[in-house]
C-alpha positions in Angstrom: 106.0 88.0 74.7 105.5 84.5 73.7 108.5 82.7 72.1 108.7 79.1 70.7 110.0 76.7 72.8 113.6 76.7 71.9 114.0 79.8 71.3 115.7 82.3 73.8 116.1 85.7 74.7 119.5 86.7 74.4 120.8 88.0 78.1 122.7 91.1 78.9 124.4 89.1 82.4 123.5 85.6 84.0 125.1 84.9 87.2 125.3 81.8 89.3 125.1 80.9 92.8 126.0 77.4 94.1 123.8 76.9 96.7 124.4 73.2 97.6 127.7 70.7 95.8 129.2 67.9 97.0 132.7 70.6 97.4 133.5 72.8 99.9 136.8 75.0 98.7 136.8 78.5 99.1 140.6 78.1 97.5 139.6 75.8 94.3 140.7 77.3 91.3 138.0 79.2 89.8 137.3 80.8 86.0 138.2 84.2 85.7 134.3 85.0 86.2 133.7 83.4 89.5 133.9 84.7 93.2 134.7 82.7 95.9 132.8 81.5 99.0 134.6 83.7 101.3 133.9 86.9 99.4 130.1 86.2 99.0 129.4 85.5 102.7 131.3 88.8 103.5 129.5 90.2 101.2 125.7 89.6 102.2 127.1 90.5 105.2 129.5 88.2 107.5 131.5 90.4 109.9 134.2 87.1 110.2 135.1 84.4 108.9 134.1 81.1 111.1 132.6 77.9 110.5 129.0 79.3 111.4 129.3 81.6 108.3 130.3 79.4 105.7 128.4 76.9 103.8 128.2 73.0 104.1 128.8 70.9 101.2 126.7 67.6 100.8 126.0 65.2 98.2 123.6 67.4 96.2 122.6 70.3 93.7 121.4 73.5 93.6 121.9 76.7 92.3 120.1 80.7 92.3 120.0 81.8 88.4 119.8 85.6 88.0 119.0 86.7 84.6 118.8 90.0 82.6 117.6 91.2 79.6 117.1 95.0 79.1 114.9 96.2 82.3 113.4 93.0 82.4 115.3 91.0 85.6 114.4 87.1 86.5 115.6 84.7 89.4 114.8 81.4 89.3 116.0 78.3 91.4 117.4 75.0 89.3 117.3 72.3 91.6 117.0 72.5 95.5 119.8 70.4 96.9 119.9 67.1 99.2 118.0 68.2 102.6 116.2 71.5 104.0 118.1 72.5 107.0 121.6 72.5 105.3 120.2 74.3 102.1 117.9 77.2 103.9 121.5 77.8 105.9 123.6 78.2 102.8 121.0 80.5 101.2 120.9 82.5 104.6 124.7 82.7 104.5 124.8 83.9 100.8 121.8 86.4 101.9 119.3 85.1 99.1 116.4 86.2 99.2 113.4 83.7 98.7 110.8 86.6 97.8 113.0 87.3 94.8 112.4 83.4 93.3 109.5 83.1 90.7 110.2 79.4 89.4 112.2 76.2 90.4 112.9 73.9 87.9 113.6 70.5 88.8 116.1 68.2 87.3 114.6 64.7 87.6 113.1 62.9 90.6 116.1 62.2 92.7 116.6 63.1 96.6 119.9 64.8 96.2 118.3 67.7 93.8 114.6 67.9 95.5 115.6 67.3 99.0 115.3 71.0 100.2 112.0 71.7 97.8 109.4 71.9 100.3 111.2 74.2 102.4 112.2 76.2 99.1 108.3 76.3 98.3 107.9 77.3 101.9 110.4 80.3 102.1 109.2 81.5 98.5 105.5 81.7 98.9 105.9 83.2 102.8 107.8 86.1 100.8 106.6 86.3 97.6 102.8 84.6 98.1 103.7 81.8 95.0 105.8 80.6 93.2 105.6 78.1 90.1 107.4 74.9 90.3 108.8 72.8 87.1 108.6 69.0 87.0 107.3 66.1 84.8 105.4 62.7 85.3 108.4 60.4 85.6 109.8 62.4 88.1 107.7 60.7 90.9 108.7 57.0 90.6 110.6 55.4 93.3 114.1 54.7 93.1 116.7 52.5 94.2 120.2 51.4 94.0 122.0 48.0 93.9 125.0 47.7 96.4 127.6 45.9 95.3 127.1 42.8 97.5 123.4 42.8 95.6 121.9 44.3 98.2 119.1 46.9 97.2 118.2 49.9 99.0 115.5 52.5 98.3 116.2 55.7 98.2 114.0 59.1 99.6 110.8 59.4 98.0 110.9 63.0 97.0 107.5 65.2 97.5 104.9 65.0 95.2 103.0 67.5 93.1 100.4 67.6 95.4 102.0 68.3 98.5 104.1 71.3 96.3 100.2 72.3 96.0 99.8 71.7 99.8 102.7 74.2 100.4 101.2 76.6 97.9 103.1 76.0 95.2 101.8 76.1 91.3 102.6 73.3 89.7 104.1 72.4 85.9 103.9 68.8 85.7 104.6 68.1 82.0 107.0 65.6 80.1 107.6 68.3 77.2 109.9 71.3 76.7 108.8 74.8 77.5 110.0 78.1 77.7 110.7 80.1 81.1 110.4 83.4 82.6 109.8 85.6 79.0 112.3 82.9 77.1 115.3 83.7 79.8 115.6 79.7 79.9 114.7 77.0 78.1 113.9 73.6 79.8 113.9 70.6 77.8 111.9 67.9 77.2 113.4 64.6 77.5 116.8 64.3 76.2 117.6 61.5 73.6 120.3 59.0 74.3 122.0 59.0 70.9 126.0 57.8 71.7 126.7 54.6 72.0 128.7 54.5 75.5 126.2 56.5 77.3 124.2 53.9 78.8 123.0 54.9 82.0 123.7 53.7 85.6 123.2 49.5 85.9 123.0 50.4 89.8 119.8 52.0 89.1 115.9 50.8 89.4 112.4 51.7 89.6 109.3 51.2 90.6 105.3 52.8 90.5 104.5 51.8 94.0 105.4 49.6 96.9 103.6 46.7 96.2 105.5 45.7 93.0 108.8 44.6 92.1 112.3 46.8 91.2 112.5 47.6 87.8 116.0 48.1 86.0 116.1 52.0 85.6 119.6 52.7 83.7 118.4 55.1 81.4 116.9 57.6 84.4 114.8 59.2 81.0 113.2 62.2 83.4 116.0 64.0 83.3 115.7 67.6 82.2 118.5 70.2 81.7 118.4 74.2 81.2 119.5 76.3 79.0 120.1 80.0 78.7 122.0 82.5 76.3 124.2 85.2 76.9 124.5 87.9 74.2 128.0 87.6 72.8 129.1 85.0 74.6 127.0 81.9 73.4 124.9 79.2 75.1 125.7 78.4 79.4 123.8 74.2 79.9 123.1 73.4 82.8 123.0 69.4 83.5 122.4 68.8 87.0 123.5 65.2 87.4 123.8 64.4 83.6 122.5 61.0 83.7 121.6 61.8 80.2 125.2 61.4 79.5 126.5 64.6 78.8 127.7 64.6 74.9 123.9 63.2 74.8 123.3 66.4 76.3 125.5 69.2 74.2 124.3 66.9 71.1 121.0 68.0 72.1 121.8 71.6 72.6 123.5 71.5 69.6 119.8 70.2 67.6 117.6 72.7 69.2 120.3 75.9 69.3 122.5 75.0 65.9 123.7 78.7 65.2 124.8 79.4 68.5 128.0 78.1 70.3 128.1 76.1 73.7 130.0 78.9 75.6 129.8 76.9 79.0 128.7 73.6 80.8 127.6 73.8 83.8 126.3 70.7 86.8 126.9 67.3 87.4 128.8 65.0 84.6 127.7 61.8 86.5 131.9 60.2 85.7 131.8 59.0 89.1 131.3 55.4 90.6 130.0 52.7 87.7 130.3 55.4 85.2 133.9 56.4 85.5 134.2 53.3 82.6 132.9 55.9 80.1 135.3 58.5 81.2 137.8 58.5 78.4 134.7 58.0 75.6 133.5 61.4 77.3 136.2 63.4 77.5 136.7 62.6 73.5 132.9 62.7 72.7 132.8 66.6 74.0 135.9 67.6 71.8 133.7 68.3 69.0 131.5 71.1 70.9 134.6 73.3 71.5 133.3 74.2 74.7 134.5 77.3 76.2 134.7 76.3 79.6 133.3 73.3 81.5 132.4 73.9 85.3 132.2 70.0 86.7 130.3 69.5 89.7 128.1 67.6 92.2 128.5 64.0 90.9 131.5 64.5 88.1 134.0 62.3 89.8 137.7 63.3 90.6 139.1 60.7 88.1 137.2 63.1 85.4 138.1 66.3 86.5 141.9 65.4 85.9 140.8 63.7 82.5 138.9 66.5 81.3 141.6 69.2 82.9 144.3 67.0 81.4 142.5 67.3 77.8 140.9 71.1 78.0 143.2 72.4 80.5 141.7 75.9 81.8 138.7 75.6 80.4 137.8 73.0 83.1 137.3 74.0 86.9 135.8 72.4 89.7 132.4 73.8 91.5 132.4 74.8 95.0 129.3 75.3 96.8 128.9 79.5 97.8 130.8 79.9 94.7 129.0 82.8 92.0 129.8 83.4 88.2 129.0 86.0 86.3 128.2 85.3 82.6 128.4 88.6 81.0 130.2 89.7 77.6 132.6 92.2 78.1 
């Protein structure tokens, strides 16, 4: 059934594994909805507990979305994590399985969320014989950051559309919104920057190819997020890295879904490094969203997690990778 972009089906459950985060705590305090590390490695079938079984945390993203609606069941990957050897052996430990995965959406064109892709592409279409993979243009620039002695350092080119198509992969290279998977999820289009402390990472540059110069790059603007809703509970936003900003982010939610509450936030708040000095003007811009609960990971920053916990109390928790929620309405 064809929906308009924007629009979503309303889910009967979404849940959530944490395939790669910076964290690893089986014991971090979780939301009532959540289930530890420890219990989902037992579970796809760990006979003990040892360091073999359990997952590796890295800097990086990258999560397994299972969604349902009536019959009608989806999974989809959002984001691939930092590099392939340590992501294919936290999805072996949680026991995912790749021939289940129709789609990966990617967040934008950084190493940390599209270092494990090929080898995501790989496992899929050995299972399943395709998958379809979610990107846009800007996506494929290079990137670099600026040390703080001035030095600047390139970071990993991430693969390209056409070797996703060398690896059998269909590929979705467009700048705009669409729907996904029958209107399960909704992936945005390029997110406005509309506050006026959210503006961007002065670290950050780009470039179109090797033989010109750095570029500044604050602004990051091929950043997508995705968005799903559960019936009765509201709208779960998933922001990867949020370079966005992220009340540039729930502002946007707020314009495309406006009779439907933010029930969670979900990724990456990007508070950490050069952008903890927006920290306060964060925690006060997201007051306004009443958001239910708030699940910082990845690149959030510790100095924000207190902040935001200080302000929102339980309705903030931290991610930890092998971690799974379950977004259903009681």
């Amino acid at each position: 059934m064809a929906i308009e972009p924007g629009a979503l089906i309303p889910l009967d459950s979404l849940t959530v594994d944490v395939l790669s985060d910076n964290v690893s705590d089986t014991y971090v305090t979780k939301t009532p909805f959540a289930q530890a590390e420890l219990a989902n490695v037992v579970a796809a079938g760990a006979k003990l507990i040892s360091g073999q079984n359990l997952l590796i945390a890295n800097l990086g993203y990258g999560l397994r979305l299972t969604s349902r609606a009536g019959s009608v069941e989806h999974v989809m990957l959002f984001d691939t994590g930092t590099e392939g050897a340590v992501f294919m052996r936290n999805c072996a430990s949680l026991g995912i399985d790749f021939g289940e995965v129709e789609e990966i959406a990617i967040t934008h064109g950084h190493w940390d969320h599209m270092g494990a892709l090929i080898d995501a592409i790989d496992a899929t279409v050995a299972r399943r014989g395709a998958v379809t993979v979610h990107v846009n243009p800007l996506m494929f620039r290079e990137r670099a950051v600026t040390l703080a002695d001035g030095q600047v350092v390139p970071t990993e080119k991430v693969p390209t559309p056409e070797a996703m198509r060398a690896h059998g992969a269909a590929v979705v290279n467009d700048a705009d919104e669409r729907n996904l998977l029958d209107g399960h999820f909704y992936y945005s289009g390029e997110i406005p920057r509309v506050s006026s402390f959210e503006t961007g990472r002065s670290d950050h540059l780009c470039r179109e190819s090797d033989d010109v110069d750095w570029q500044p790059d604050p602004l990051l603007m091929d950043e997508r997020m995705l968005v799903a809703h559960v019936n009765g509970l509201g709208l779960v936003v998933f922001s990867a890295c949020s370079h966005a900003g992220i009340v540039n982010v729930c502002t946007e939610v707020a314009r495309r879904f406006p009779r439907t509450p933010i029930h969670a936030v979900m990724g990456g708040l990007h508070l950490g490094g050069v952008m903890e000095r927006i920290i306060g003007e964060t925690v006060r811009g997201l007051a306004p969203f009443d958001i239910r609960y708030i699940i910082a990971g990845h690149c959030t920053g510790w100095r924000a997690v207190h902040a935001l916990a200080s302000a929102y109390g339980d309705r903030v928790s931290q991610s930890a990778v092998g971690t799974s929620y379950r977004f259903q309405a009681e």
